[in-house]
Every structure is written in structure tokens, then in C-alpha cells.
C-alpha positions, 0 to 999 in steps of 0.5 A: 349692883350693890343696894342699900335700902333704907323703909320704915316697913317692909313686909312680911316683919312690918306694914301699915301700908303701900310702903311695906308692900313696896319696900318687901317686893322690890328688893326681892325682884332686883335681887331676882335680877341679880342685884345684891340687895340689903333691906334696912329696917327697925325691928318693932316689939311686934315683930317675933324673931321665931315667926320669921325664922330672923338669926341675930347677928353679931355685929352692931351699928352705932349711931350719935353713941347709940348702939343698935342689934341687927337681926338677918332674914330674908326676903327672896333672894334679897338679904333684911336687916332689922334694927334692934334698938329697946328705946326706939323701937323695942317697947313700941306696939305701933310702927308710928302711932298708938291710939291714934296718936303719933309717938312724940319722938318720932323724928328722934327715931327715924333719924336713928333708923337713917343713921343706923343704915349707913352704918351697915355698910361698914359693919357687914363689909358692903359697899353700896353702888345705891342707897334707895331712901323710902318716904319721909322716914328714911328722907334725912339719909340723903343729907347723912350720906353727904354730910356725915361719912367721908367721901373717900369711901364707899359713901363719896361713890354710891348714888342715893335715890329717894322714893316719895310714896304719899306727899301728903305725909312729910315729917314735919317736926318743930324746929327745936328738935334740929339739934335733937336729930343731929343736924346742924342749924345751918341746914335749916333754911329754905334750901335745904330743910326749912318749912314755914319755920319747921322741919321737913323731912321729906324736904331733905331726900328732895334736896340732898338726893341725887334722884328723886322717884315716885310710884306712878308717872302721872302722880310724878306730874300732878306732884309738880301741881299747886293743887297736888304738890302739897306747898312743895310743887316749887321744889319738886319743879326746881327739881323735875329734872331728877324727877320720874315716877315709876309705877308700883307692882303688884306680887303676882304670885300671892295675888293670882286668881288661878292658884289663891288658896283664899278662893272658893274656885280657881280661874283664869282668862282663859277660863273664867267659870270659878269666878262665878263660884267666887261670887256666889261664895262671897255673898253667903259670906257677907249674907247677901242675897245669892243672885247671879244677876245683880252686880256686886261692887265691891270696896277695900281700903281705908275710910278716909277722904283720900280714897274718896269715901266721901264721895260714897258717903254722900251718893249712898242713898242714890246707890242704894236705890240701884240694882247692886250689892255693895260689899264694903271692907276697911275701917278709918274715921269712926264717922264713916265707919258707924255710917257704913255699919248703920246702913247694912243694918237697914239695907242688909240684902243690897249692902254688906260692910265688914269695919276691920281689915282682913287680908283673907277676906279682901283676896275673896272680895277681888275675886267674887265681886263684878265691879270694884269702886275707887273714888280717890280724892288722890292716889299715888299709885294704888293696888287695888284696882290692879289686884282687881284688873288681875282678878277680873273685877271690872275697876270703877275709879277717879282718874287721878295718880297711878288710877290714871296710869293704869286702869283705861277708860271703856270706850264703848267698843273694843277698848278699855279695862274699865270705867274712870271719872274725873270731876270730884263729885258724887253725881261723876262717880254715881254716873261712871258706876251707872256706865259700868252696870249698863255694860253689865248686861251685854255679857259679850261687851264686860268679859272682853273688860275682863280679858283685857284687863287680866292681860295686863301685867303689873308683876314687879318683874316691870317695875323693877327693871325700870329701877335697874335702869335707873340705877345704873344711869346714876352710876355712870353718871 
């Protein structure tokens, strides 16, 4: 089949999240498979042409009578076309925002971005069975496919599947700013892209697309939910007959514990001997005290309520009085971020907190923690805990998302990669950790958690041959 994918970001040229992660390594996995795969996306002043050997092309796409550059790179065997365009895109030093604070045209650019993708087929003579649309930045590609380009052609043909990767973020946009994205003013109402009197983005690849798709299976159903739908859950049911959820991969090549080039040891389940080194590296660093015998429970993410930094913030007194070391590494709201900082200064030898991000640093956290917590108010789909599970890091998490599809619950015996809670409540969580450093001690009973833990495979090597089915169900259809 012929893909055309259409990201805001996509890694390596651009991230800020699981979206780039996804929007890099799916591509390059269907192509593995033999799919012919282009991946569309801007390219942002942050982006150096010579530091991802990009060519530039002679061809250009317009849109609405703007013109935009591509650049040509690659991703895998999957083929990146960057859109160049000064105003939208060139000058900016953020991909969305910059000082926390959203660019105010941002709906005028995405709907850019959607509009230059569809235009990519005519200038580079490809004809797409698929159009894969991801989130709310690429969501208005479902109605322009439709609604803008003649149905004789490659366009009348091709399928398009939308990919919700978080709901909570929508586009949501004044309904001035319809003309100004070149809609018609009959699309907005209820059915289409209305949303208490605004615009909704999102609402558009929900309606307008011929499958709907997000990056787990029981997100996919709590998204159908009040309490998880986020005042689309009507819609989403109106919908749930083109509704999956297909779980997210990880790359096992770069997140592989026998070959990382960031880890002071090797190992794997055969072997897990470097992972002690691992540990013992990991607490020089972080100035904890070298102690074999105390756990390290490790946390890596943003510092924000959606990952259930709350929830630590609140029972970390409790914490501190257990026999652990945390080992903390993200940054987010300033409140909790002077919290965490504060704290390892009082209590240097049981927590050690790194405010920032640091790709390096979170390869050696998987590898030389025992435990990794993950507390989530919601979570789409999450990595962590499967770079975890790979990494033996024994993963403590609320069973909410894609955290319930892929971490199962210690049974006591012979079962379970790890430890889940369900209520969302600093006493659920202190409690499952307490399970998790109980087990702790009875060696036998936590490496079988290790071993059947890195037996999993979360390889996009899975994932995307769900979306290969997928695909080729839309096709025939």
C-alpha cells in the first residue's frame, strides 16, 4: 500500500512528546514491511538541514495561494518530507508554544500543514491508498481530503484514518478564525466541527475520517466514558463502530538493555548480572548512597497532574520514611518542581531529583532502578513502563489507559509483571509500592517479575502490523 502521513512532529527532526515518537517509528516499520511510506511534516527554525543529512527539493506545494519548500529525509525505509514555510514555521523556536504560551495563530498554521500534505501527492506523483492523520494538528485533513480535492482522482480513492493520541488536547480555537483556516461557515455546526460555540479540530478527524484509532485498547473504551471522553464520549459512542485502539511500540533497538551504549553494563534475561552495575552506577551519579539492599524507585516524566504527580507530592512524606531511594527526573509546573528540588536537598541520601530532561540520563534511570513508579490520573498509551518492563525495572502504575494494557498485576505467585492500583488516592498508590518493596525481598519471587516482564514484546514490529490490517480492511472496503 501507499501511506500518507500527516504529524506535527516526528522524531528525530521534532518532538515534544509520544507523538513524535509514534509519528517517526510507525512509518519506518510499515515500510519495513513493504509499504510505501511518506511522512509529512513542518520544518521548524530548530530543525538543522545538515544535522539530518535533508536535501531539498525542487518541488513546492501550495496552499490557499501560499507556497511551501520541502526538504526530503529519511526515516528508515520510510520516505520525511519537511515543509518549509518562513511565516508558520521557519522563525519559530517552538514547535506549539514559546514561554508557555501558545502561538496565537496556531490554528492558521496547522491547518497549513494539512493543506500542504494533500498537495504532496500531486507534486511528488503519489497516490495514496491511506492518508493517516495524527491528533489535533493534522485533524482538518479529514475534512480537506473530502471537501477540497476532486474525487476522481487519487483523493475519491484513499482512505483516511485519524489517530487520537491524547483527547485532553483538542484544538480548540474561537469561531472567528473559521474563515481564517478556510472552512466554510456551514461546517460548523454540531455535526461537524462545532463545539460550545468554538472550534474543534479534533472534532473534525472524528467526523470526517473513515476510521478513528488510538494508542491503546482500553483507552479506546474509557474514551467512550464521561469521565474520560472529555464532552466528546457522545461522539466518540456515535462513532465506536469505527473506533480501535492499537497499542503504541516502543523502538527496541535504541531501548535494548543488552546493547544501550548509555549504560555502564550490558545484560539481559538470560543474564541479569550488569544490572546490578547498572544500579550501582546510577546512585554515584545521583549522589545516593551505594546500597545493594535498598530499593531505587525511579520516576521519569512530565511534572504535571496527568502523570499523577500529585499523587507523589501528597504521600511524599510517607515515602520518605521507607526504605527506598526515589530517583526523580522531568520538569513541569514550577510548584512541584521547587517541591521535588527542596526536598532532595533535606533528604539527600533517600531522594534524588534532576528538574530538566535528559534523554541519556532516563536510559540509565530504566536500567539502574529496581522499581519505576507511574501514578497517571489518565494515560493514553505510555512508554515508560514498557521501556521499564524491557529493562527489568519492575513497574508500579495506576491501571488506567494503555498502563492497563500492558503492565499485569503480581499475583502473588507465578503471575504478573508488575504492581497496579486503581483508586486515585495517595494511600492506593503508597499501598502498591509498599506490595512492590514487600516482594522486593524474596529474590526468587522479583526476578521471575523481571523475567516475565522482558519477555514481553512491545517492538513496533506488532503495532504496526495491526495497522497493516487496518489499512487494508479500509481499502476494500
Amino acid at each position: 500500500m501507499n501511506v500518507l502521513f500527516v504529524a506535527s512532529e516526528v522524531a528525530p527532526f521534532s518532538k515534544t512528546g509520544g507523538l513524535g515518537d509514534v509519528a517517526g517509528a510507525l512509518p519506518a516499520a510499515l515500510a519495513a514491511r513493504g509499504h510505501a511510506v511518506k511522512v509529512v511534516t513542518p520544518r521548524y527554525g530548530s530543525i538543522d538541514p545538515s544535522a539530518h543529512a535533508l536535501t531539498r527539493l525542487p518541488e513546492v506545494v501550495h496552499a490557499r495561494g501560499e507556497v511551501g519548500g520541502l526538504w526530503r529525509g529519511r526515516l528508515g525505509g520510510a520516505e520525511a518530507l519537511l515543509v518549509e514555510h518562513e511565516r508558520w514555521f521557519g522563525h519559530r523556536r517552538g514547535l506549539y508554544q514559546e514561554h508557555g504560551r501558545d502561538y496565537p495563530d496556531n490554528a492558521q498554521r496547522f491547518a497549513f500543514l494539512c493543506r500542504a500534505a494533500l498537495e504532496v501527492p500531486r507534486a511528488l506523483g503519489f497516490a495514496p491508498d491511506v492518508v493517516h492523520l495524527h491528533d489535533w494538528q493534522a485533524a482538518l485533513g479529514a475534512w480537506m481530503l473530502r471537501h477540497e480535492h476532486p474525487q476522481a482522482g487519487w483523493a475519491g480513492r484513499a482512505r483516511s484514518v485519524y489517530t487520537i493520541h491524547n483527547l485532553a488536547y483538542q484544538g480548540v480555537f474561537p469561531k472567528e478564525l473559521v474563515p481564517a483556516v478556510g472552512l466554510p461557515w456551514e461546517v460548523f455546526r454540531y455535526e461537524a466541527v462545532e463545539f460550545y460555540d468554538q472550534l474543534n479540530f479534533m472534532k473534525a478527524g472524528i467526523v470526517f475520517s473513515d476510521a478513528v484509532t488510538t494508542v491503546s485498547p482500553n483507552y479506546a473504551r474509557e474514551i467512550l466514558t464521561p469521565e474520560h471522553g472529555c464532552s466528546l464520549d457522545g461522539l466518540l459512542r456515535h462513532r465506536a463502530g469505527r473506533l480501535s485502539g492499537i497499542l503504541n511500540g516502543i523502538d527496541d533497538a535504541v531501548w535494548d538493555p543488552a546493547r544501550d551504549p548509555q549504560l555502564a553494563a550490558h545484560y539481559d534475561r538470560a543474564a541479569l548480572a550488569g544490572k546490578a552495575r547498572c544500579k550501582q552506577a546510577l546512585q554515584r551519579e545521583l549522589g545516593l548512597p551505594v546500597r545493594a539492599d535498598v530499593p531505587v524507585v525511579a520516576m521519569v516524566g512530565r511534572l504535571a497532574e496527568q502523570k499523577g504527580i500529585d499523587l507523589v507530592a501528597a504521600a511524599l512524606p510517607a515515602l520518605l520514611q521507607l526504605d527506598v531511594q526515589l530517583a526523580l527526573l522531568g520538569s513541569g509546573r514550577r510548584d512541584y518542581e521547587e517541591l521535588f528540588a527542596r526536598a532532595a536537598r533535606e533528604v539527600p541520601a533517600r531522594l534524588a531529583a534532576r528538574i530538566g530532561f535528559d534523554e541519556e540520563l532516563a536510559h540509565r534511570m530504566e536500567a539502574g532502578a529496581d522499581a519505576f513508579l507511574m501514578p497517571s490520573r489518565f494515560e493514553p498509551c505510555g512508554l515508560n513502563q514498557m521501556y521499564s518492563l524491557r529493562y527489568g525495572t519492575v513497574p508500579v502504575v495506576r491501571a488506567v489507559g494503555g498502563l492497563a494494557d500492558t503492565v499485569e498485576d503480581f499475583d502473588g505467585a507465578r503471575r504478573g509483571t508488575g504492581f497496579t492500583f486503581h483508586e486515585y488516592h495517595p494511600a492506593a498508590m503508597t499501598t502498591a509500592l509498599r506490595r512492590a518493596l514487600d516482594v522486593y525481598r524474596d529474590a526468587r519471587a522479583w526476578r521471575g517479575l523481571q523475567e516475565r516482564g522482558m519477555a514481553q514484546d512491545f517492538s513496533w514490529r506488532a503495532s504496526a502490523g495491526a495497522y497493516e490490517r487496518l489499512f487494508a480492511r479500509l481499502r476494500s472496503s
